[in-house]
Residue frames as qw, qx, qy, qz and C-alpha x, y, z in Angstrom:
[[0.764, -0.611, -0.140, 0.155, -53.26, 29.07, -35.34],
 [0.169, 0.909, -0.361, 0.124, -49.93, 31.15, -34.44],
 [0.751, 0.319, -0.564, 0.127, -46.82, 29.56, -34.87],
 [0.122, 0.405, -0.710, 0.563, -45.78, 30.06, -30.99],
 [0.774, -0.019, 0.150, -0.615, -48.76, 28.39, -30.11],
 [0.862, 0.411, -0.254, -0.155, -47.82, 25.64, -32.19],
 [0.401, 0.494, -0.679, 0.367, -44.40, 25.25, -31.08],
 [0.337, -0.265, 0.532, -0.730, -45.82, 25.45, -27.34],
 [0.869, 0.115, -0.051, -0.478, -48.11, 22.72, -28.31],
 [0.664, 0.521, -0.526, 0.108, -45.28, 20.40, -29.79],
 [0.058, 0.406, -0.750, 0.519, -42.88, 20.83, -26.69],
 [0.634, -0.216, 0.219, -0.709, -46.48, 19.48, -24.56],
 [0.933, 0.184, -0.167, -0.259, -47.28, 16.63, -27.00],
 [0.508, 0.625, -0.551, 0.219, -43.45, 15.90, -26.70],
 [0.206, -0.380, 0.691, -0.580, -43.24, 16.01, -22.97],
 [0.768, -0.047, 0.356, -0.530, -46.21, 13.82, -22.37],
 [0.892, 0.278, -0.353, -0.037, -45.15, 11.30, -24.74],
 [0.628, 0.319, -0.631, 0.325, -42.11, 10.80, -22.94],
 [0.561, -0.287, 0.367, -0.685, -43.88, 10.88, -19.68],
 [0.871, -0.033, -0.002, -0.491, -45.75, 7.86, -20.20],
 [0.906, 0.098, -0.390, 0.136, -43.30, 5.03, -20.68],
 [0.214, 0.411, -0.628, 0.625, -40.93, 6.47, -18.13],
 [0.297, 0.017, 0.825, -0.481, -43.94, 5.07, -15.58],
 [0.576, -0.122, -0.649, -0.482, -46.06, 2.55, -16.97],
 [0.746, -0.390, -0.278, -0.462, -48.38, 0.55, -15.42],
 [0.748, -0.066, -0.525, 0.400, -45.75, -1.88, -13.84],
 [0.329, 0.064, -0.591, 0.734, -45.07, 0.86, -11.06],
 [0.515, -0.553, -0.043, -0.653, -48.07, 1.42, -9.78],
 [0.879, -0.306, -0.365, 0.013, -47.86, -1.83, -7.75],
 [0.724, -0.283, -0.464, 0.424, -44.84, -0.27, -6.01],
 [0.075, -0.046, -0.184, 0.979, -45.28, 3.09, -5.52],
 [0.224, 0.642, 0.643, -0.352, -49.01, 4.59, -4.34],
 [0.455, 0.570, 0.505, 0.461, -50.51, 6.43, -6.86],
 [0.204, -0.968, 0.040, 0.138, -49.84, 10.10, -5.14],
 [0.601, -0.354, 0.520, 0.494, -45.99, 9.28, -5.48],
 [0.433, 0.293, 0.637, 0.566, -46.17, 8.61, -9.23],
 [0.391, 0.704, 0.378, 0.457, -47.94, 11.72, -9.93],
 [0.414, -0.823, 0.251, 0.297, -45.75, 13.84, -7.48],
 [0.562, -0.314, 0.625, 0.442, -42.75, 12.03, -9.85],
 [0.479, 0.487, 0.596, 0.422, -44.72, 12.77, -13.26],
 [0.039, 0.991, 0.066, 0.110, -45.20, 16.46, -12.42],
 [0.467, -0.774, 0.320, 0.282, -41.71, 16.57, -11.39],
 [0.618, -0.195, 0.561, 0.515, -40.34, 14.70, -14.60],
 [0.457, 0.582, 0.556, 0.378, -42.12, 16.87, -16.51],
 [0.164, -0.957, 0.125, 0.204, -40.79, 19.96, -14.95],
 [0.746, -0.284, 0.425, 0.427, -37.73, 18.32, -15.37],
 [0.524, 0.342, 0.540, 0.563, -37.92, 18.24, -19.39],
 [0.100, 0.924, 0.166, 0.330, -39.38, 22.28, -19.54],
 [0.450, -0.849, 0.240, 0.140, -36.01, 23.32, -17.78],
 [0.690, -0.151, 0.585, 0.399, -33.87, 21.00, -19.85],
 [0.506, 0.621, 0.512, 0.311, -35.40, 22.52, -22.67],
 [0.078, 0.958, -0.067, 0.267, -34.16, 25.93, -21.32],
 [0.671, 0.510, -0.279, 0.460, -31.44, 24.99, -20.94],
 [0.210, -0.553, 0.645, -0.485, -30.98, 24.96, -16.96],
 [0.714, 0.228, -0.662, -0.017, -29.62, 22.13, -16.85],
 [0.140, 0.116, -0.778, 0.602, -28.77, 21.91, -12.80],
 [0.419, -0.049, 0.458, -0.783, -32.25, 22.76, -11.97],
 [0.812, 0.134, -0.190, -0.535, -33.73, 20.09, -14.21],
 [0.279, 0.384, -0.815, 0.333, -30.88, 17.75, -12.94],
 [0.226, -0.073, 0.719, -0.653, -32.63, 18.21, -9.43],
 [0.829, 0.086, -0.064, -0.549, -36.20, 17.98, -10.95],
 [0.663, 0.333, -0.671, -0.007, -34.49, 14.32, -12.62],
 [0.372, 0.001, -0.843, 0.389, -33.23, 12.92, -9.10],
 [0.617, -0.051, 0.294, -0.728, -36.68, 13.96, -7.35],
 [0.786, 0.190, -0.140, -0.572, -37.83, 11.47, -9.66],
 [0.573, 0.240, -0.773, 0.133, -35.44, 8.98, -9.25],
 [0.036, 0.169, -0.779, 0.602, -35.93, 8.75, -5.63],
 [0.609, -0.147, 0.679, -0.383, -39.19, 7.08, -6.65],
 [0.889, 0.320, 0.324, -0.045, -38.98, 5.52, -9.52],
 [0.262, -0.751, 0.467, 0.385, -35.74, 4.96, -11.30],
 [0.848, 0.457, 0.253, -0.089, -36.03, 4.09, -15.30],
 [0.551, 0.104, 0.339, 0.756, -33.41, 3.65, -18.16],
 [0.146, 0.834, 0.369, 0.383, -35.42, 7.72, -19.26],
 [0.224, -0.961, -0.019, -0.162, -34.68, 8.98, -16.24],
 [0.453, -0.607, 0.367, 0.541, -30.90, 8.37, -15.70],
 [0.519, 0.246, 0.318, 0.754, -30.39, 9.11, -19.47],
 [0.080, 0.921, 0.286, 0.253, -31.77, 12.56, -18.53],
 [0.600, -0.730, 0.233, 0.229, -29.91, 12.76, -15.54],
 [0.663, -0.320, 0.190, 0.649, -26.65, 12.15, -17.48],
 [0.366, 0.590, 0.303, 0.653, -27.44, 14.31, -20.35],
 [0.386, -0.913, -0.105, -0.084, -27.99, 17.12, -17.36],
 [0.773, -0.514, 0.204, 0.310, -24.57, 15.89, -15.91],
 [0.693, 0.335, 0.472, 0.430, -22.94, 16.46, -19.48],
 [0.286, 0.802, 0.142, 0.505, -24.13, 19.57, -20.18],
 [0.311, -0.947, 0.069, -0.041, -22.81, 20.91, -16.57],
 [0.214, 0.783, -0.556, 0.178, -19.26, 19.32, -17.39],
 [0.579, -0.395, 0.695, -0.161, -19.36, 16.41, -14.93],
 [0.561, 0.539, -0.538, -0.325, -18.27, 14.03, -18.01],
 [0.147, 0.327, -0.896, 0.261, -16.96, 11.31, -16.31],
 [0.266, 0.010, 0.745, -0.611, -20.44, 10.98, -14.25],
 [0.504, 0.542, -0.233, -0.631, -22.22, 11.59, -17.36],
 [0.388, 0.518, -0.733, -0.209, -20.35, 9.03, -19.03],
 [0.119, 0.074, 0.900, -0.412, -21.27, 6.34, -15.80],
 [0.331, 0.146, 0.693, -0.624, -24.97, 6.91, -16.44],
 [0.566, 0.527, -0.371, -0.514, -25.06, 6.78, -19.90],
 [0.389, 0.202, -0.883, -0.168, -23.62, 3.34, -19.67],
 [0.231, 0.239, 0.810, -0.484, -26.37, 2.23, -16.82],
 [0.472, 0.482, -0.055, -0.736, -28.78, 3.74, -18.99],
 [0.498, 0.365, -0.622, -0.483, -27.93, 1.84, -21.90],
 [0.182, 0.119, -0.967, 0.133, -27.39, -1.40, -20.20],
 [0.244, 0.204, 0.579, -0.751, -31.00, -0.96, -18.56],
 [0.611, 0.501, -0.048, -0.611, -32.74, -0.43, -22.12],
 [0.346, 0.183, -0.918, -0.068, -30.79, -3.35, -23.34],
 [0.044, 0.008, -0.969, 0.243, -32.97, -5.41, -20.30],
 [0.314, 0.500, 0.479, -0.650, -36.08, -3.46, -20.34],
 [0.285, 0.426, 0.659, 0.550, -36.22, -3.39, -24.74],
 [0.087, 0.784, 0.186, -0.586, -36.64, 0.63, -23.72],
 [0.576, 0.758, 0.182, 0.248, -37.14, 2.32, -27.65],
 [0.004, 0.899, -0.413, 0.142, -34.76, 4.98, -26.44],
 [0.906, -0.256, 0.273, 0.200, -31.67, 2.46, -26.67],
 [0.659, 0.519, 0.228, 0.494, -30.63, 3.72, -29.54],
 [0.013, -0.944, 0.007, -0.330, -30.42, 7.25, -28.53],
 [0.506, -0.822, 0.261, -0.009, -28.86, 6.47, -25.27],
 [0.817, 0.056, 0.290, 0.495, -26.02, 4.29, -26.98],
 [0.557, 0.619, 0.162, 0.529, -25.52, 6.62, -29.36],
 [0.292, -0.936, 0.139, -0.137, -25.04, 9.38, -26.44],
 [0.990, 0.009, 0.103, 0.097, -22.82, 7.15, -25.07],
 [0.812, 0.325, 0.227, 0.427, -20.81, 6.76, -27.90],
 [0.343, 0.720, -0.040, 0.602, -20.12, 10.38, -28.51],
 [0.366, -0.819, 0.316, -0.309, -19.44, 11.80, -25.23],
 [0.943, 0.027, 0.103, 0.316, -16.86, 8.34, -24.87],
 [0.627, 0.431, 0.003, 0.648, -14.39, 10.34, -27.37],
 [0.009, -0.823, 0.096, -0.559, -14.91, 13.77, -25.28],
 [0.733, -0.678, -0.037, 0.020, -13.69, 12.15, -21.72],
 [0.220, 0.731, -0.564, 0.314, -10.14, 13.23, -20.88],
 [0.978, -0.109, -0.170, 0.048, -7.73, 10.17, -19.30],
 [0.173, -0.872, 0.449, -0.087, -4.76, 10.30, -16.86],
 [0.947, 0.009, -0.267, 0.178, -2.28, 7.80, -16.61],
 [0.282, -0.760, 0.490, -0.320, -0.33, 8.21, -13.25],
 [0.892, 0.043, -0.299, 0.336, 2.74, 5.79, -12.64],
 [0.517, -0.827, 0.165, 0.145, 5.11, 6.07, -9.86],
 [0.458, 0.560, -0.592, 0.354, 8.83, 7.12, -10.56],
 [0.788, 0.092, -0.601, 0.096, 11.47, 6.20, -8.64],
 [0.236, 0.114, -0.554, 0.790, 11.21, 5.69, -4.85],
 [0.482, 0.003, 0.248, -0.841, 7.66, 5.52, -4.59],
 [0.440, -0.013, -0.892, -0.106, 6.95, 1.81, -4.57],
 [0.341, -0.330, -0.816, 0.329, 5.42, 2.00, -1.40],
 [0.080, -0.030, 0.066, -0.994, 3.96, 5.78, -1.76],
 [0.230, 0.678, 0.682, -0.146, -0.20, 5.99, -1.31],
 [0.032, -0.040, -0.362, -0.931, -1.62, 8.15, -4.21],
 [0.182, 0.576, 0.716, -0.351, -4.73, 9.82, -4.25],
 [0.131, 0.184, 0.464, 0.857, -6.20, 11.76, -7.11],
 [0.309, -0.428, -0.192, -0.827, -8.82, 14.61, -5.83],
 [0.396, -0.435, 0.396, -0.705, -9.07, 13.07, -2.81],
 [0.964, 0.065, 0.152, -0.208, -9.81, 9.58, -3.43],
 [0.342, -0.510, 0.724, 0.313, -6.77, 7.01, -2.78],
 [0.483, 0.581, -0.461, -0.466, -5.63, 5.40, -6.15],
 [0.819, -0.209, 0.486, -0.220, -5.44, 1.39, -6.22],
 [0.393, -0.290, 0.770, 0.411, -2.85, -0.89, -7.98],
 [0.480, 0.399, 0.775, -0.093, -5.26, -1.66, -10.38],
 [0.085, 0.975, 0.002, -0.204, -5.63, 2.49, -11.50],
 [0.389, -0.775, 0.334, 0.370, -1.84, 2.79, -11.34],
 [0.556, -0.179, 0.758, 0.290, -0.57, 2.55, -14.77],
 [0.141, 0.482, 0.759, 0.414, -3.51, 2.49, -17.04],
 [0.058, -0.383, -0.162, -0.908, -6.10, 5.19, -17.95],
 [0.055, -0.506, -0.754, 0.415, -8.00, 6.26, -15.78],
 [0.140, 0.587, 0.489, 0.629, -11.22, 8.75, -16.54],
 [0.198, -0.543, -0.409, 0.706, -11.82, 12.09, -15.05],
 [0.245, 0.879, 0.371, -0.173, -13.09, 15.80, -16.15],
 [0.401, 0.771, 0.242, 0.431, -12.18, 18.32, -17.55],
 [0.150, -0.924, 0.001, -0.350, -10.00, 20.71, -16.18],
 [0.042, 0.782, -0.511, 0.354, -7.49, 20.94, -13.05],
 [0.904, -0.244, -0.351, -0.004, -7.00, 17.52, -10.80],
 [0.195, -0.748, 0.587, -0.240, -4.41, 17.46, -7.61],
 [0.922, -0.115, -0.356, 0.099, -2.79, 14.18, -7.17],
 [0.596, -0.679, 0.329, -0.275, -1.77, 13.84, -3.50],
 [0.827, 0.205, -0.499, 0.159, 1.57, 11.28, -2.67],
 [0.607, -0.729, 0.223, -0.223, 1.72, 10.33, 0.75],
 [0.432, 0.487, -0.748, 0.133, 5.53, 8.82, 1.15],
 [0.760, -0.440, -0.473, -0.072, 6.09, 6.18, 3.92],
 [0.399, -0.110, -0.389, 0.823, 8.21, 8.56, 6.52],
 [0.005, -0.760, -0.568, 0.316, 4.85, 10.55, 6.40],
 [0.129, -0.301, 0.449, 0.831, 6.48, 13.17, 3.93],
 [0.580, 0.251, 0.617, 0.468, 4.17, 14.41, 1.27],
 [0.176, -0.369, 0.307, 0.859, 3.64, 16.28, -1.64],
 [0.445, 0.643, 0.564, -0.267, 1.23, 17.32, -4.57],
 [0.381, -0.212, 0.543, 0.718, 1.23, 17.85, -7.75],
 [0.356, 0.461, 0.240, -0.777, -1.32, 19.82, -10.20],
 [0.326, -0.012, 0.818, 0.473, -2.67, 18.48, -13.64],
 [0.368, 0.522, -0.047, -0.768, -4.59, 20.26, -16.67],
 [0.488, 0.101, 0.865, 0.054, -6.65, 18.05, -18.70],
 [0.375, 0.229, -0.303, -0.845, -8.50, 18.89, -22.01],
 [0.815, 0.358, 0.040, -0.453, -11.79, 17.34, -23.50],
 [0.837, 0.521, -0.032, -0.163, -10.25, 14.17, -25.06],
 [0.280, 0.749, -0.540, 0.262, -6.82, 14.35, -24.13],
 [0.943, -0.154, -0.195, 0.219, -4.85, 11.40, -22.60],
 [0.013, -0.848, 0.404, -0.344, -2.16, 12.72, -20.20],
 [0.883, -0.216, -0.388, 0.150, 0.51, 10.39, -18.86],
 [0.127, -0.790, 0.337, -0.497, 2.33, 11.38, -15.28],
 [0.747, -0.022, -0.470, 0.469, 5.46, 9.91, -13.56],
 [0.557, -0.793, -0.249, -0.005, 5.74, 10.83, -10.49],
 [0.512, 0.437, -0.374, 0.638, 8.89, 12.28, -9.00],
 [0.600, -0.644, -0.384, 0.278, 10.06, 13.13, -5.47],
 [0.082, 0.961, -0.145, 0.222, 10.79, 16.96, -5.37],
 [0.463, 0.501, -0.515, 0.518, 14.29, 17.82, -4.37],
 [0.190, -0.632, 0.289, -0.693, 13.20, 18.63, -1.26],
 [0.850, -0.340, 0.174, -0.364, 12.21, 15.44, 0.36],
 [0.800, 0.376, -0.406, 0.233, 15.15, 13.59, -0.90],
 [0.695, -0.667, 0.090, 0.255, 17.23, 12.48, 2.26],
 [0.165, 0.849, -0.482, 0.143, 20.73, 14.50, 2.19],
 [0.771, 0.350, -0.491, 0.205, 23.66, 12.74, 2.70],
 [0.652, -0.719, -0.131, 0.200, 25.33, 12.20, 5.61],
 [0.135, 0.790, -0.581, 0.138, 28.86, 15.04, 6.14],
 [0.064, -0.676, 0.719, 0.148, 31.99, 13.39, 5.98],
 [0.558, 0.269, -0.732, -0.283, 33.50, 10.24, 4.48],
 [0.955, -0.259, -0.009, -0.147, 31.86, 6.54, 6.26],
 [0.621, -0.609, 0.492, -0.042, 34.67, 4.83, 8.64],
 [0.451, 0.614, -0.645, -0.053, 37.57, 3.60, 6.68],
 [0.804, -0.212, 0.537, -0.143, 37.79, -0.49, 7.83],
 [0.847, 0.426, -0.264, -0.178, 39.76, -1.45, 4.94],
 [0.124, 0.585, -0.743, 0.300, 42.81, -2.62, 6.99],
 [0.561, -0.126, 0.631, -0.521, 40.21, -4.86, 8.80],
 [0.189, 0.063, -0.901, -0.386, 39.58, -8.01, 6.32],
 [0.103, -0.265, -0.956, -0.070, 37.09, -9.10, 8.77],
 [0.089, -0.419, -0.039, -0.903, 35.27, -5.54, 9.33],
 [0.620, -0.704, -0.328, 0.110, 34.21, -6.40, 13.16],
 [0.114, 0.879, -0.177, 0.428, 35.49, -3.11, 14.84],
 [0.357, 0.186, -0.723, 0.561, 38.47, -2.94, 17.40],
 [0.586, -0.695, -0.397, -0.127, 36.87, -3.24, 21.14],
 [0.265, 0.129, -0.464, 0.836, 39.31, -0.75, 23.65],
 [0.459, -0.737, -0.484, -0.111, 37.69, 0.82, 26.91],
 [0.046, 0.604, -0.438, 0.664, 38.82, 4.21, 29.01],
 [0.207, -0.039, -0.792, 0.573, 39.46, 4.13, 32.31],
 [0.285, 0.178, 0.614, -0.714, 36.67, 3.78, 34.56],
 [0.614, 0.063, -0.274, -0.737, 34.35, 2.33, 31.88],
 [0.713, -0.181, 0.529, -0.422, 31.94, -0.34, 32.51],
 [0.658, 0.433, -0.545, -0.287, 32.67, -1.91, 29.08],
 [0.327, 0.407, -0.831, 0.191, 34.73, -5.11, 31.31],
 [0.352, 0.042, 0.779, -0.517, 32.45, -5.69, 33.70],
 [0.804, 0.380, 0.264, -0.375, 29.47, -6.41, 30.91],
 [0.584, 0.470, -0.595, -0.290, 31.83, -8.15, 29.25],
 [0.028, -0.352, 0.797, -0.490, 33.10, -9.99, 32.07],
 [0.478, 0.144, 0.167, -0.850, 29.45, -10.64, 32.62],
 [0.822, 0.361, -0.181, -0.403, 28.39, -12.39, 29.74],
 [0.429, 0.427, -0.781, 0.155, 31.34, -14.59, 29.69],
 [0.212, -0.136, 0.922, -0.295, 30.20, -15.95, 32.84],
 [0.750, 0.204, 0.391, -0.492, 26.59, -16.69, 32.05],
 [0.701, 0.497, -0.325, -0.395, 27.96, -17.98, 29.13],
 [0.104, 0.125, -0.936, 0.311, 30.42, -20.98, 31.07],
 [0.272, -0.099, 0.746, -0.600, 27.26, -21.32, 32.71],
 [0.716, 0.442, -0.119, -0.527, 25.10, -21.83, 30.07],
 [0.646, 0.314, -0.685, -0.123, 27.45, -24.41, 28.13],
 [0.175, -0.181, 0.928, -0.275, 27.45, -26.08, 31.58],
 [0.572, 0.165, 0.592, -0.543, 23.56, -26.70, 31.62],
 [0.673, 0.515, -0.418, -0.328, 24.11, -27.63, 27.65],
 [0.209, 0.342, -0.916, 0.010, 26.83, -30.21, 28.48],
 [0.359, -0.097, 0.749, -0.548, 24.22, -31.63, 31.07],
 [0.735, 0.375, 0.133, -0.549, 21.36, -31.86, 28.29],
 [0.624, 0.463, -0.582, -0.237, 24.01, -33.46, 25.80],
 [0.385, 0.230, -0.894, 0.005, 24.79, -36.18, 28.19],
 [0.560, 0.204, 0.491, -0.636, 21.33, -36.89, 29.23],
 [0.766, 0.471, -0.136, -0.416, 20.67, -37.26, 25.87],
 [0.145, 0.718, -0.680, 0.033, 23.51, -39.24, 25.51],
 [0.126, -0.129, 0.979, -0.096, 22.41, -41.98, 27.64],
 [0.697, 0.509, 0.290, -0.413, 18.94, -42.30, 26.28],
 [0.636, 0.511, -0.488, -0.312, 20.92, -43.28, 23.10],
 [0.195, 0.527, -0.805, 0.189, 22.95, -45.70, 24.73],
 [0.415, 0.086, 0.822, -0.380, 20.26, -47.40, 26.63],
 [0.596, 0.541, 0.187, -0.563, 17.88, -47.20, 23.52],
 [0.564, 0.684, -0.399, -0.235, 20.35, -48.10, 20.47],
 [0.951, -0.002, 0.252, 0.180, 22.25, -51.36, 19.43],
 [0.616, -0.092, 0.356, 0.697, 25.59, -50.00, 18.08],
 [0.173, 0.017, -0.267, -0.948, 24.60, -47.26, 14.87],
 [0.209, -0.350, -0.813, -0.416, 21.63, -48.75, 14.83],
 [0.181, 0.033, 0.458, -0.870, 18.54, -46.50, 16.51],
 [0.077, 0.521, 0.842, -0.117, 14.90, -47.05, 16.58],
 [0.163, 0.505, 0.126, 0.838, 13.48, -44.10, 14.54],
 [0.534, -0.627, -0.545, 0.158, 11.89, -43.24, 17.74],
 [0.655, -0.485, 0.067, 0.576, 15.15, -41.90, 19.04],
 [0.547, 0.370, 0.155, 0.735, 16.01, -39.85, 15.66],
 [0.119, -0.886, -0.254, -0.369, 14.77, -37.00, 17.49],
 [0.712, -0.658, 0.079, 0.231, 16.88, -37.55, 20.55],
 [0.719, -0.094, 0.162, 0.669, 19.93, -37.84, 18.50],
 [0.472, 0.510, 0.114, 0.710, 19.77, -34.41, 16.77],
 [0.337, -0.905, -0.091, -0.243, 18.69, -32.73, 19.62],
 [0.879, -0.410, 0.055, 0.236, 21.69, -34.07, 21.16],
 [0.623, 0.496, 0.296, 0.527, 23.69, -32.46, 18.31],
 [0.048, -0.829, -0.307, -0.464, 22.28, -29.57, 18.81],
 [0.464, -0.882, 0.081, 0.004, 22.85, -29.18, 22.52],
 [0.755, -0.232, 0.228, 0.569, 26.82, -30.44, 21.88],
 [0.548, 0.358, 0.055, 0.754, 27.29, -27.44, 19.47],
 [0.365, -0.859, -0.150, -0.327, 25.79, -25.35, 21.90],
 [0.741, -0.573, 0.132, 0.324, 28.25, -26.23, 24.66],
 [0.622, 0.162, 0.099, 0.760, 31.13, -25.55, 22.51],
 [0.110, 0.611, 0.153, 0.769, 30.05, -22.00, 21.67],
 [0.458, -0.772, -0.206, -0.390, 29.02, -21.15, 24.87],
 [0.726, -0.660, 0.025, 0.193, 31.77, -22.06, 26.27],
 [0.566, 0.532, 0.296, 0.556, 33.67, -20.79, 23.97],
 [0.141, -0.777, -0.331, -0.516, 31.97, -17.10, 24.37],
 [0.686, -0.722, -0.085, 0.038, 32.48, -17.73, 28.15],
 [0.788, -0.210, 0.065, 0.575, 35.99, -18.44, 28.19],
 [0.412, 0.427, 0.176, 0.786, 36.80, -15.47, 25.72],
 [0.232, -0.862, -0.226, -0.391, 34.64, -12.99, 27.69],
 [0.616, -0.784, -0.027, 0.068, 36.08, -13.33, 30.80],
 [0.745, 0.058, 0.185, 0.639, 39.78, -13.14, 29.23],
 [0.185, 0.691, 0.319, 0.622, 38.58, -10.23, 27.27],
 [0.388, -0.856, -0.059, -0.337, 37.53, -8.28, 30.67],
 [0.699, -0.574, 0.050, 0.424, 40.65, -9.29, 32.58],
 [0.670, -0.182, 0.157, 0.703, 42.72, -7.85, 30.27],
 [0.077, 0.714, 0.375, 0.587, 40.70, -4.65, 29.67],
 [0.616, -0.771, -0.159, -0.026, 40.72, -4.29, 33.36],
 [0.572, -0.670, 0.138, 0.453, 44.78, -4.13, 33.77],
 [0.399, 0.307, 0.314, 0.805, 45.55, -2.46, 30.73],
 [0.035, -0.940, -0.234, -0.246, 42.83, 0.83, 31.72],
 [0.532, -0.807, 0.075, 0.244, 45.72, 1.82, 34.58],
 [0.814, 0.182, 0.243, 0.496, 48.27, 1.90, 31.67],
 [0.225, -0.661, -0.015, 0.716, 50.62, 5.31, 31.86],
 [0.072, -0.412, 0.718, 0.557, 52.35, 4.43, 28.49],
 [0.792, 0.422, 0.328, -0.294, 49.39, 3.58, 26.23],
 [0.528, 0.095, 0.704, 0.466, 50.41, 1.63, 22.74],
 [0.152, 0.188, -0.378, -0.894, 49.93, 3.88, 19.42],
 [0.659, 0.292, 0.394, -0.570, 46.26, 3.59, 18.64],
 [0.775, 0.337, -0.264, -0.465, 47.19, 1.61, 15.66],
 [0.549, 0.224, -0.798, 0.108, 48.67, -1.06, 17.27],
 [0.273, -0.104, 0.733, -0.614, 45.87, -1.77, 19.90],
 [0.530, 0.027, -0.217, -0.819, 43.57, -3.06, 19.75],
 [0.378, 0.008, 0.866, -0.328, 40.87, -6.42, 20.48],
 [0.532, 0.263, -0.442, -0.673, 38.78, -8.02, 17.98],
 [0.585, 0.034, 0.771, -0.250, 36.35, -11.16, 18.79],
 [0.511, 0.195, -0.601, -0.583, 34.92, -13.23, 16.05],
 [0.619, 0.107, 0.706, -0.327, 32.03, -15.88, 16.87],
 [0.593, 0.182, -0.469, -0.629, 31.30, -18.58, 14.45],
 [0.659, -0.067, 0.690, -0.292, 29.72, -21.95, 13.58],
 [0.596, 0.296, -0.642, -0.381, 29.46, -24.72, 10.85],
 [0.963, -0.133, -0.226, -0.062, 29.44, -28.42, 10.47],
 [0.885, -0.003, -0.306, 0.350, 32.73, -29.07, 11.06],
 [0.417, -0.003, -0.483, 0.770, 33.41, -26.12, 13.75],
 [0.247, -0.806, -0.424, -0.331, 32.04, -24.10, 16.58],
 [0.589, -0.476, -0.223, 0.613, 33.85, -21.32, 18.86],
 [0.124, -0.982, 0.118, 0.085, 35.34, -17.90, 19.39],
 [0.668, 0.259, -0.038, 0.696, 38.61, -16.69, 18.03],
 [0.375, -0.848, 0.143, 0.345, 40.80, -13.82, 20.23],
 [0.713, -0.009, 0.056, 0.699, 43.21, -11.81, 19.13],
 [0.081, -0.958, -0.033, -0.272, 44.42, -8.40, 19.54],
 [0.489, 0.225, -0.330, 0.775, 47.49, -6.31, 20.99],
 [0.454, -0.816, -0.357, -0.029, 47.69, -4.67, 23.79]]
């Protein structure tokens, strides 16, 4: 018998063996029996293409077949297809379904597909992308897919070859950056914000307040500004305010007094009394606030008509509002 005969024979006996357990009996019950031999002529195209080594067209043959019957045989073809076209990483994903499958199914081809596996493991190339500094709050995306705390840091697997990682800042600014991976090669990348997106300084030197202890700027107004009248303003609502406070504090006030036996309150009342607190440090400050405003705007008002203005460093008006336990009010002072 000639030997290419023989060989041609071999590759047959070969295929058909490994036909048969990739659909056994068990799938007849869920696929009709047209299907299954639409999916055996197709997984046996599959393997005479794989065997010549076109791999993409025996790929397709491989996911025909998956789409009706989907064994630990046929995704270790499918990755060994996926392998030879470079897509390592995907390769590397169905090899471990594969394996885990033949592990549940006690498929003979376990061994093999582990051992794939195993060796194409060492040939995946691994990025490790961490954010420098200023990009705590950046979104990263690597080929187009965003990156997730989880990723960020540690290795992550990809192919061979070029990768773009995409950094979207949070002022909507970004930028991209290219990366060249070999077979096997771990590649770690810190990020950096190009020069260009760095915010410039602001020209000239920031406002010199060291002569000011309490750095609350001077308040002046030109003639004809409205600056006195909205000060003027507020000051009253603010008299008016601490009035309708004083009213609440001595409301409250006699609700203690009809309610309470000397210090002594019903806890009833503990609510009454701090509210009562509350509205008495209100009234101060508000009337405070009031009193100072409306000072503030009278004497902003007959100082604008001034011919003979005071040296600009020896005007000037400066309010301070505060509050604690053991005070509340407004402090004035200023030259004029």
């Amino acid at each position: 018998m000639p030997r290419p005969f023989t060989h041609r024979l071999l590759i047959a006996l070969a295929c058909a063996g490994a036909v048969a357990p990739a659909f056994g009996p068990t799938d007849a019950a869920a696929q009709s029996e047209d299907e299954l031999a639409k999916a055996r002529r197709a997984f046996r195209q599959g393997l005479s293409l794989e065997a010549a080594g076109d791999w993409a067209g025996a790929l397709a043959k491989f996911e025909e077949v998956a789409r009706v019957r989907l064994t630990p045989q046929v995704r270790f073809h499918m990755a060994r297809c996926k392998e030879e076209l470079g897509r390592l990483n995907e390769a590397l994903g169905e090899y471990r379904l594969a394996e885990y499958e033949a592990e549940e199914a006690g498929a003979k081809e376990l061994a093999e597909i582990s051992a794939a596996r195993e060796k194409l493991e060492a040939r995946v190339p691994k990025l490790l992308i961490s954010r420098g500094e200023g990009l705590a709050s950046a979104r990263i995306e690597l080929d187009g897919v965003q990156l997730g705390a989880a990723q960020l840091g540690k290795e992550v697997s990809v192919d061979p070859g070029t990768h773009t990682i995409l950094v979207r800042l949070a002022g909507g600014e970004r930028f991209e950056q290219q990366v060249e991976v070999a077979e096997g090669e771990v590649k770690e990348v810190e990020l950096v914000i190009p020069d260009d997106l760095i915010p410039a300084p602001t020209d000239g030197p920031p406002p010199d307040d060291s002569d000011d202890p309490s750095g609350v700027p001077d308040v002046a107004a030109e003639p004809g500004s409205p600056l006195p009248w909205i000060i003027g303003g507020v000051g009253a609502a603010s008299l008016v305010a601490s009035g309708v406070f004083y009213l609440m504090m001595n409301g409250v006030e006699n609700e203690l007094n009809d309610g309470c036996r000397g210090s002594v309150c019903p806890q009833s009342l503990e609510d009454k009394q701090s509210s009562g607190e509350t509205y008495a440090m209100l009234t101060n400050v508000t009337l405070g606030v009031g009193l100072v405003g409306l000072g503030v705007a009278a004497v902003m008002l007959l100082t604008q008509g001034e011919s003979s203005p005071a040296p600009a460093d020896a005007r000037g008006l400066r309010v301070d509002v505060g509050s604690s336990s053991a005070f509340s009010g407004v402090t004035l002072r200023g030259s004029f």
